[in-house]
TIMILO-824105 format. One record per residue: x, y, z of N, C-alpha, C, CB in turn; residue in one letter. Coordinates in steps of 0.1 Angstrom, whole numbers, padded with zeros to 4 digits, always signed. Glycine has a CB too. Layout:
N
XYZXYZXYZXYZA
...
This chain:
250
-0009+0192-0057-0022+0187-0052-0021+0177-0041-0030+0181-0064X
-0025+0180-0032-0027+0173-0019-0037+0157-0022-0035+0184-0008X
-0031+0145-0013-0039+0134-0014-0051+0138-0005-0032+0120-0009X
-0061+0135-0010-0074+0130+0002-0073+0124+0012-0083+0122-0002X
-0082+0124+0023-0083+0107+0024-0092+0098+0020-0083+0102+0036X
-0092+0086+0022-0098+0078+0012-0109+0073+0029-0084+0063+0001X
-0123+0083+0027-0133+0079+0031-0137+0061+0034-0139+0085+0022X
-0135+0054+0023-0145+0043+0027-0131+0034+0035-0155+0033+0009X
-0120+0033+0032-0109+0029+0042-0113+0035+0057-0094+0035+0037X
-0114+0043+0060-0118+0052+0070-0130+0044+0076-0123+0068+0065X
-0138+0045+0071-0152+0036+0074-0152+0026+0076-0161+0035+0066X
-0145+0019+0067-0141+0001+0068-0138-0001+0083-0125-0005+0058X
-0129+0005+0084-0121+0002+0096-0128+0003+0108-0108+0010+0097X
-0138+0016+0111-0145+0019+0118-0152+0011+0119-0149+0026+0117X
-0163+0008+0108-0176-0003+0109-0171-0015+0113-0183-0007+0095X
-0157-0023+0112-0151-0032+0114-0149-0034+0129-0141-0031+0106X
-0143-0025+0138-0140-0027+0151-0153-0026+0155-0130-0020+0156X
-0162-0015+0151-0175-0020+0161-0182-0026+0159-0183-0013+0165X
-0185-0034+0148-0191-0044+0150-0193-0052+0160-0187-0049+0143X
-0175-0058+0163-0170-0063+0170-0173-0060+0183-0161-0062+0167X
-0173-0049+0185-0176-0042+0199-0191-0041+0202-0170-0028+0199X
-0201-0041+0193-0217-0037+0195-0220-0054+0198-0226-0029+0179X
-0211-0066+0188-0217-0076+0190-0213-0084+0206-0214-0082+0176X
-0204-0079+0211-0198-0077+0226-0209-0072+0234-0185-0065+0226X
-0213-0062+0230-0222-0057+0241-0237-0059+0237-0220-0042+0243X
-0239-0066+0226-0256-0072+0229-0251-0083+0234-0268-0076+0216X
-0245-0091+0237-0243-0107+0238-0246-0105+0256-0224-0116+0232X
-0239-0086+0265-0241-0085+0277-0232-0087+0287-0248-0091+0279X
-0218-0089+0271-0205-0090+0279-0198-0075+0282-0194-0098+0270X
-0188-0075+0290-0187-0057+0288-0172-0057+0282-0187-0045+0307X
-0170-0048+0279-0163-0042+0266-0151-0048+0273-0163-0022+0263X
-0149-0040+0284-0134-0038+0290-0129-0054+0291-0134-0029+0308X
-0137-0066+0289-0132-0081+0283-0124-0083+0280-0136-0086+0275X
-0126-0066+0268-0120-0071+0254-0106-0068+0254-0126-0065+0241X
-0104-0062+0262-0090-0055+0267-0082-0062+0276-0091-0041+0274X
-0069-0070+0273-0056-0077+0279-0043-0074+0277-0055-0089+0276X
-0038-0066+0283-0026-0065+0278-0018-0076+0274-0019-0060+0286X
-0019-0083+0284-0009-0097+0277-0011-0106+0268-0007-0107+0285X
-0023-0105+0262-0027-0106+0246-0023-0104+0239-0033-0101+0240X
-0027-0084+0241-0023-0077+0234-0002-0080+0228-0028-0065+0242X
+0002-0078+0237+0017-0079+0238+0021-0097+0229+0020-0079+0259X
+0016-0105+0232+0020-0116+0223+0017-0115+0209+0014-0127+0228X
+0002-0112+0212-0001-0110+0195+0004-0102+0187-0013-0107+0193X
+0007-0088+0190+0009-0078+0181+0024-0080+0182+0002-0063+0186X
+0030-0079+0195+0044-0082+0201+0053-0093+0185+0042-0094+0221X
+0045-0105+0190+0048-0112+0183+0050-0117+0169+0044-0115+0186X
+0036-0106+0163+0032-0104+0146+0042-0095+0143+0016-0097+0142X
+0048-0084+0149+0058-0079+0144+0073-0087+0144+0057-0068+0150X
+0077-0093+0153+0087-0095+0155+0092-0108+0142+0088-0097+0172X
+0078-0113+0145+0081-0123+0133+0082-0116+0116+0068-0134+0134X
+0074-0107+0114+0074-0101+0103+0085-0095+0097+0067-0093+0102X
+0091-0085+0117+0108-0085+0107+0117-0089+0105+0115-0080+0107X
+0116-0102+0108+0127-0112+0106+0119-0121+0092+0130-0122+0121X
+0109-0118+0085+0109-0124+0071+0117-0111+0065+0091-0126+0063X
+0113-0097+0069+0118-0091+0054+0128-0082+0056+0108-0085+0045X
+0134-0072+0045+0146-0068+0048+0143-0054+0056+0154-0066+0035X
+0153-0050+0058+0151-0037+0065+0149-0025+0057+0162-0034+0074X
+0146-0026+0045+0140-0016+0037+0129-0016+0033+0144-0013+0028X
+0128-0033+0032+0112-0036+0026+0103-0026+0043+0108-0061+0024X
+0105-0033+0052+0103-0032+0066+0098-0020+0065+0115-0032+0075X
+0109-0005+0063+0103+0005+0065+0097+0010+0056+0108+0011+0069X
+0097+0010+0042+0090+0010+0033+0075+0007+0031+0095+0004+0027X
+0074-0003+0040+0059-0012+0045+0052-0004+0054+0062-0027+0054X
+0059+0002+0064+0053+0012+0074+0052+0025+0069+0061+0013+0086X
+0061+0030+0057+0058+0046+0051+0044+0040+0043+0075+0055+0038X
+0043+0033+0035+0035+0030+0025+0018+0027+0034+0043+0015+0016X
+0021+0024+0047+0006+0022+0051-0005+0038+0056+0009+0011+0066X
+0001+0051+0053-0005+0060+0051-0013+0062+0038+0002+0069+0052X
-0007+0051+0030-0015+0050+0017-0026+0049+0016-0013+0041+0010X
-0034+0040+0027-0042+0030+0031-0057+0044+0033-0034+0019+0048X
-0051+0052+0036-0063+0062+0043-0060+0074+0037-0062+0065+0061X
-0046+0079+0033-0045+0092+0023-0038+0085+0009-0034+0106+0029X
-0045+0078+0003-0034+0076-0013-0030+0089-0021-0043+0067-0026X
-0019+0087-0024-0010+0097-0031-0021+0102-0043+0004+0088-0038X
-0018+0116-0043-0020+0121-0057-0016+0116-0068-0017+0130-0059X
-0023+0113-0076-0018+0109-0093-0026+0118-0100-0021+0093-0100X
-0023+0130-0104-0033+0138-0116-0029+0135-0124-0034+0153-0118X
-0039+0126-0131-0036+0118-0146-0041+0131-0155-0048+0101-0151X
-0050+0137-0152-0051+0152-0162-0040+0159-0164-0060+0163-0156X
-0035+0164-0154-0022+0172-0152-0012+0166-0159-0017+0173-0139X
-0007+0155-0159-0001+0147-0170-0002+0149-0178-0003+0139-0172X
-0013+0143-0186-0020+0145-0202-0014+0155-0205-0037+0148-0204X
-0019+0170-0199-0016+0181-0206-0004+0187-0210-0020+0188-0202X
+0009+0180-0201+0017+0184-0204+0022+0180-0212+0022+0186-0197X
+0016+0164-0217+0029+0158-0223+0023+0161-0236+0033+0141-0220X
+0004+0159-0237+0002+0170-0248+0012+0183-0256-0007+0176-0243X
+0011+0192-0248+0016+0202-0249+0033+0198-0250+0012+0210-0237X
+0040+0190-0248+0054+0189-0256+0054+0182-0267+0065+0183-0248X
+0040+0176-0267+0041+0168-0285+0034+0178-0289+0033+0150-0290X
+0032+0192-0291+0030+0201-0299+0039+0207-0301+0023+0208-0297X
+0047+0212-0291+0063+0222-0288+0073+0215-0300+0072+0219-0269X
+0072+0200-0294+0084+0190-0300+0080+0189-0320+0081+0170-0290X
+0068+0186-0321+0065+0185-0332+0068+0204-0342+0048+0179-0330X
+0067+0214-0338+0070+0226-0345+0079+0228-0341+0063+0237-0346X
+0091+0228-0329+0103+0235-0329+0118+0224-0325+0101+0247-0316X
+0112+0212-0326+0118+0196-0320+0120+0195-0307+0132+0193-0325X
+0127+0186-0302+0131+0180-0293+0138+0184-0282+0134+0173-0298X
+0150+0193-0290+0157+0199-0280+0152+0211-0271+0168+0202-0286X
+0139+0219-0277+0131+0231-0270+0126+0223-0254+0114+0236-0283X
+0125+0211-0252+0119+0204-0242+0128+0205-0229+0118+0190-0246X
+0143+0205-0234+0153+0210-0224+0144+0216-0216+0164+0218-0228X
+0140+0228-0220+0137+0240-0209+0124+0241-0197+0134+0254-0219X
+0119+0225-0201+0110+0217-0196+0115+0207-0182+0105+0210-0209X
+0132+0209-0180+0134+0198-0170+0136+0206-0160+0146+0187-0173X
+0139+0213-0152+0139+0221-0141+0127+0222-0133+0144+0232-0146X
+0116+0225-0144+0098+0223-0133+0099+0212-0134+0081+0227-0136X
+0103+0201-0136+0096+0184-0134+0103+0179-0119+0103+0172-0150X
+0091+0177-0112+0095+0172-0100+0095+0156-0095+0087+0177-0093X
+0088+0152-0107+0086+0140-0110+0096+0129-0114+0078+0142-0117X
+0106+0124-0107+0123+0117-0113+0114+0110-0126+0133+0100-0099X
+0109+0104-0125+0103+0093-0137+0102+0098-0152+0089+0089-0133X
+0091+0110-0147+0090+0119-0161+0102+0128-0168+0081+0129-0159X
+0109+0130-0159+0122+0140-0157+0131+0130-0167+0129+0144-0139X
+0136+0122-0164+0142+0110-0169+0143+0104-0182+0137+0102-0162X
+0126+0104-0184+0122+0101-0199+0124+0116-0207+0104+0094-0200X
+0119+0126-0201+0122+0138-0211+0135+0143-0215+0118+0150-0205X
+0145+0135-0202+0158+0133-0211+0163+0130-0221+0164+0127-0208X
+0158+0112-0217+0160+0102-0232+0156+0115-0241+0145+0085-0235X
+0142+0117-0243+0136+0122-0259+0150+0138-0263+0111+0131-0256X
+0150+0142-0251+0162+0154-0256+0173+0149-0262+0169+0164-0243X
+0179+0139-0252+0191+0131-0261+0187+0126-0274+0198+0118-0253X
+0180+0123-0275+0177+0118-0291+0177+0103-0288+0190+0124-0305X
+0173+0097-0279+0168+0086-0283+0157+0076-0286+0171+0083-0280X
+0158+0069-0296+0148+0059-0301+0133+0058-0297+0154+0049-0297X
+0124+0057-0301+0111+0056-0294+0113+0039-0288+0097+0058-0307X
+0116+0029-0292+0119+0018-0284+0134+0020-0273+0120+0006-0297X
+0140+0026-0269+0150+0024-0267+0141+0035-0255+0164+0026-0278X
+0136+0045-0257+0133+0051-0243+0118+0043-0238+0130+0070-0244X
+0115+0033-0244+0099+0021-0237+0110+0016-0231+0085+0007-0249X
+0123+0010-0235+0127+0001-0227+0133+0006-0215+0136-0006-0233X
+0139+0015-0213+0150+0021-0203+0138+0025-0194+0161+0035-0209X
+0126+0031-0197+0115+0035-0191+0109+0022-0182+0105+0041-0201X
+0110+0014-0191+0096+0000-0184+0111-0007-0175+0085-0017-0203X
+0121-0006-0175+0130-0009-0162+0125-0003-0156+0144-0006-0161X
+0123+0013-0149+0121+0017-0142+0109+0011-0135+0123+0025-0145X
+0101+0010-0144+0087+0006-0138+0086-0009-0130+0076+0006-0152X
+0096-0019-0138+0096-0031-0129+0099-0029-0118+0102-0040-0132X
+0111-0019-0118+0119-0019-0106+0110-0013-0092+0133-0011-0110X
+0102-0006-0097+0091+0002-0086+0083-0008-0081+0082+0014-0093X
+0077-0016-0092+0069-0029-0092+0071-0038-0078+0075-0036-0104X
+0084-0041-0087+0087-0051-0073+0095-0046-0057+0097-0061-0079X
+0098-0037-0060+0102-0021-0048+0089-0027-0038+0098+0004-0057X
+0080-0017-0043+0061-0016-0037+0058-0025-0035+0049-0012-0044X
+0057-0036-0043+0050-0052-0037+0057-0056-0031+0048-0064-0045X
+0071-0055-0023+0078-0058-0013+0074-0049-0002+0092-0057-0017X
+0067-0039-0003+0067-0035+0012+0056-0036+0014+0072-0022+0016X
+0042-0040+0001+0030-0045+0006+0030-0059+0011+0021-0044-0003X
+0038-0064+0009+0040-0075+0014+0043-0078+0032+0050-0079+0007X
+0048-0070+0035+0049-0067+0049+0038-0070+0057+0051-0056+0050X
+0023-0064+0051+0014-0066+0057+0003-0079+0055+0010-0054+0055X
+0006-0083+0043+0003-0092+0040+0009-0106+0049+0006-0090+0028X
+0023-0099+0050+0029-0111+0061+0019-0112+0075+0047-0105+0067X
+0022-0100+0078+0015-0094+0092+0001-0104+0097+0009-0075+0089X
-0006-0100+0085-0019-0107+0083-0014-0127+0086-0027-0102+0063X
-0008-0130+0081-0005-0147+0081-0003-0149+0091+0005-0154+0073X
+0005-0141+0099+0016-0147+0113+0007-0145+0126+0033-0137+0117X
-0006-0131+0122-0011-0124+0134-0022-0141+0140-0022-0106+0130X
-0031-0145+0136-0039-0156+0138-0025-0166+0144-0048-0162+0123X
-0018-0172+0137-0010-0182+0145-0005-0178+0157+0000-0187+0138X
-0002-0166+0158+0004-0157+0170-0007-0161+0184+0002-0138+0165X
-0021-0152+0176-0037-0156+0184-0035-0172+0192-0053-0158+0170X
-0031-0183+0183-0035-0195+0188-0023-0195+0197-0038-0208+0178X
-0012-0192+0197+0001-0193+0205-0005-0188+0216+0016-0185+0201X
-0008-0173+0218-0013-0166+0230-0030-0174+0238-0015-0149+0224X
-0032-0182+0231-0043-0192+0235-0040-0202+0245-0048-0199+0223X
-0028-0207+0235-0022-0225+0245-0012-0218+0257-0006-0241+0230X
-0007-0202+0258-0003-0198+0265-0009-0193+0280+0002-0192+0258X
-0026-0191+0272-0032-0183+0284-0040-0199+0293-0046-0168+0276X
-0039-0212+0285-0045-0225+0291-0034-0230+0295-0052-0235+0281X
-0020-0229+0297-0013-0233+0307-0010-0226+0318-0005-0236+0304X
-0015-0213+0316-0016-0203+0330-0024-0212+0336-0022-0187+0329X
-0037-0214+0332-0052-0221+0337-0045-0234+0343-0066-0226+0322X
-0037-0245+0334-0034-0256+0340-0026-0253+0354-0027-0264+0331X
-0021-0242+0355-0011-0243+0368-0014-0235+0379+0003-0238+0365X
-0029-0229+0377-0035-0228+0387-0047-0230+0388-0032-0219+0390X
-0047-0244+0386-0065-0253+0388-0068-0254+0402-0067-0271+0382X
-0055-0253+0414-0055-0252+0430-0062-0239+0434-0038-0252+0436X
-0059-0230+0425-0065-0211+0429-0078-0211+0420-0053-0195+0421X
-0082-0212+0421-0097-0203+0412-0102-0196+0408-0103-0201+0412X
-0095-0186+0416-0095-0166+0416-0086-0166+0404-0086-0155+0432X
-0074-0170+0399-0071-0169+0390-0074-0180+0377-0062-0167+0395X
-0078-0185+0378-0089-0194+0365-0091-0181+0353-0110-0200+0374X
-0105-0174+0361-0106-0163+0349-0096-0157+0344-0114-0153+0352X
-0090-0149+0347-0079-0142+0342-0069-0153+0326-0069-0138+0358X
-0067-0165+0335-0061-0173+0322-0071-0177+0312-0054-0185+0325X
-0081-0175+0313-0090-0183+0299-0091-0169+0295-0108-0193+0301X
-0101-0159+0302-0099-0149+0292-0090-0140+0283-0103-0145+0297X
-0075-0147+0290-0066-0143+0281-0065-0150+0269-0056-0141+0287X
-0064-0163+0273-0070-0170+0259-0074-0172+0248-0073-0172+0257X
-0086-0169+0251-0096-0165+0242-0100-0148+0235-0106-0168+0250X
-0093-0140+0243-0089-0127+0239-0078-0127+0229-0086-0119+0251X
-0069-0133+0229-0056-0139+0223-0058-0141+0210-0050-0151+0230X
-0075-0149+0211-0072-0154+0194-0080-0146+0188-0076-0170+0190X
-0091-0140+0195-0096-0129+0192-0089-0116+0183-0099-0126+0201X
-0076-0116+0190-0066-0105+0184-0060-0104+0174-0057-0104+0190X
-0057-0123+0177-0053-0125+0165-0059-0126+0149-0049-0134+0168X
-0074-0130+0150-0082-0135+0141-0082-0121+0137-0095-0143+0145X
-0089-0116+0144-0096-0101+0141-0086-0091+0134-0102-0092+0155X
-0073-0089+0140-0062-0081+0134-0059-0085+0121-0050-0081+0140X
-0058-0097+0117-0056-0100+0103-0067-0099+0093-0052-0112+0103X
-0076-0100+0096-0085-0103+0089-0096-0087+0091-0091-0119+0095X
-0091-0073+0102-0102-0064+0098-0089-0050+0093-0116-0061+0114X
-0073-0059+0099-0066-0044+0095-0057-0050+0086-0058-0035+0108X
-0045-0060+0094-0033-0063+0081-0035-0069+0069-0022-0072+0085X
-0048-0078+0063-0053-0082+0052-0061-0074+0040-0060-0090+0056X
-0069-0071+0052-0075-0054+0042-0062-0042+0036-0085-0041+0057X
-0052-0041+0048-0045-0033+0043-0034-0037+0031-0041-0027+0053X
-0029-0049+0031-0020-0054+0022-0033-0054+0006-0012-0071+0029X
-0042-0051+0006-0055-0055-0005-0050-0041-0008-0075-0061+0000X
-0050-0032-0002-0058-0017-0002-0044-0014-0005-0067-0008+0013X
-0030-0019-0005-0020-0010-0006-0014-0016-0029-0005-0015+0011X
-0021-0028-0025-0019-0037-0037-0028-0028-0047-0025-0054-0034X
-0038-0025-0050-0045-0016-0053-0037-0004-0060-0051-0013-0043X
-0031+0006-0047-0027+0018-0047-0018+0018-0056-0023+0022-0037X
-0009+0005-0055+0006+0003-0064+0001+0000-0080+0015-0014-0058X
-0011-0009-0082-0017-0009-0094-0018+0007-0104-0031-0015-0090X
-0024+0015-0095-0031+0025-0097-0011+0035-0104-0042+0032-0079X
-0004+0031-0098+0011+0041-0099+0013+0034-0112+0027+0041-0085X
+0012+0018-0112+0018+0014-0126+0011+0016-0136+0021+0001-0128X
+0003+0020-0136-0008+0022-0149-0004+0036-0151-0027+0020-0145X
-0003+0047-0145+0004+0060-0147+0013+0063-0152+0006+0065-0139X
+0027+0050-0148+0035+0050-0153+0037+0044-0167+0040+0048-0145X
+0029+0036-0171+0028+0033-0184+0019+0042-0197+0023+0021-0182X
+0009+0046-0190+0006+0062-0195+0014+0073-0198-0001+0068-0187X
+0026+0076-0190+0037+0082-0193+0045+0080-0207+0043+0081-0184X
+0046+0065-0203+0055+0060-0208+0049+0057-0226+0059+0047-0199X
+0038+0055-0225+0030+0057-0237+0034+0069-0244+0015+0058-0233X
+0029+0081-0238+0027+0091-0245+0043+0100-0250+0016+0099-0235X
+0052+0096-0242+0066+0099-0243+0071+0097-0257+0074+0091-0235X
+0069+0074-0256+0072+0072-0266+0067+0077-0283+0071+0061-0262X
+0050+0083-0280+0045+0092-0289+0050+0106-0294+0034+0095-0284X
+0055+0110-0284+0065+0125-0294+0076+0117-0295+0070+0144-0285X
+0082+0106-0293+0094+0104-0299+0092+0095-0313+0104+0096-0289X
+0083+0090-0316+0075+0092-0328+0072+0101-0339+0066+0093-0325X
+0070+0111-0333+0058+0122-0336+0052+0123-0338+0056+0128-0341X
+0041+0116-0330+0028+0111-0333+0022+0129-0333+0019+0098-0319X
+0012+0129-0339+0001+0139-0339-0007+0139-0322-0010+0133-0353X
-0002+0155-0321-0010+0157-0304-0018+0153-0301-0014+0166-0298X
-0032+0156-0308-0041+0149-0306-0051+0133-0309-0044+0156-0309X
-0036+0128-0313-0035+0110-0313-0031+0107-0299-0022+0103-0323X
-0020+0112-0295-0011+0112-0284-0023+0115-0275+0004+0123-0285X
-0035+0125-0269-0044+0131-0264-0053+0123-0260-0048+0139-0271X
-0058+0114-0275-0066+0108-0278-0066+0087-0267-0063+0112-0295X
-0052+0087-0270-0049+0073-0264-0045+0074-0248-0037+0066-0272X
-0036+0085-0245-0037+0084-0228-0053+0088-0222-0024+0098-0221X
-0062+0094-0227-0073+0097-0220-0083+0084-0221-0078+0110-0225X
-0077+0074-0226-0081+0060-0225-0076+0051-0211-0076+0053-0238X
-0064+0060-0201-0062+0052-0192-0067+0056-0181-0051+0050-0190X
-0072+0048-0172-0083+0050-0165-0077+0046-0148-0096+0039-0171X
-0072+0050-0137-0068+0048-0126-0069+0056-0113-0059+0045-0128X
């Protein structure tokens, strides 16, 4: 099953820059203002360079695969789930445990694949929550390391803005003799913090919110799994097992 995209991200983002841009052009300023390269270049230049020197070089790229999230989030068919694992706490309960073998070859899923192990090997209903919920921390803090990235992004981009500010008012101080060049340094200035303000606060903030989210949405799945696993290693009754994952909601 293919991800969507996620419409109102789409929209956010849209309604967000023009705002910006409509409230530009009632005020009677013209657009093209809004456009500096050398702004551009400190601010963004800058918000990155600083970001990759907070984190590691996996978080790094991890941060940049994970921001497609933002506009197509991953599939999670929590139905599709359900049913299967249904369907092996029926298998498991009339023919046991080991019939499930023939169940690991379609699982594409490492996570699920993994736990259907445990239950084949014969272990424990606590002994595969535990080996399982490792995994899950470890994803945990995997994912919140590369939403963090943007989250960084968001902190550094405004200070960046005010740097490219005191940068575009000493252009101004060192040529108060020319005048033709006056404009060019304030408006970089003030474009500068603009870049800054606005990037954090309409893309890298929103998006570290929106990726925080997405990661929520995987751990709850994965504990749903992990639920229902530990239920045929039980042997809970299928329709107990049926009955409690269709209580998780993400």
């Amino acid at each position: 099953m293919q991800a969507r995209f996620d419409r109102i991200s789409v929209a956010g983002l849209l309604l967000g820059v023009l705002a910006v841009l409509v409230g530009q052009f009632i005020e009677g300023a013209s657009l093209t203002g809004l456009v500096q390269p050398t702004a551009f270049v400190i601010v963004i230049g800058g918000t990155l360079g600083a970001t990759m020197l907070q984190s590691s070089l996996p978080a790094f790229r991890e941060g940049l695969r994970m921001a497609a999230w933002v506009f197509r989030p991953p599939s999670l068919p929590r139905d599709e789930y359900i049913r299967r694992i249904v369907a092996w706490a029926s298998v498991a309960r009339k023919e046991g445990l080991l019939v499930l073998e023939s169940e690991l070859g379609g699982m594409r899923d490492p996570f699920v694949k993994k736990g259907l192990q445990l239950l084949i090997d014969g272990a424990d209903p606590e002994r595969v929550r535990d080996v399982m919920e490792v995994e899950v921390a470890s994803l945990d803090a995997q994912m919140r390391q590369a939403a963090r990235v943007w989250e960084a992004a968001g902190g550094y981009a405004p200070t960046l803005g005010i740097l490219g500010a005191v940068l575009g008012l000493i252009h101004v101080m060192e040529n108060l003799a020319d005048p033709g060049r006056l404009g060019h340094g304030i408006a970089t200035a003030f474009v500068a913090t603009i870049y800054g303000v606005g990037s954090a606060n309409l893309i890298f903030l929103p998006m570290a919110r929106k990726l925080t989210t997405q990661i929520q949405r995987h751990l709850i799945q994965r504990e749903m799994v992990i639920d229902g696993l530990v239920g045929i290693a039980n042997g809970d009754n299928p329709r107990i097992i049926d009955s409690r994952l269709n209580g998780y909601r993400f």
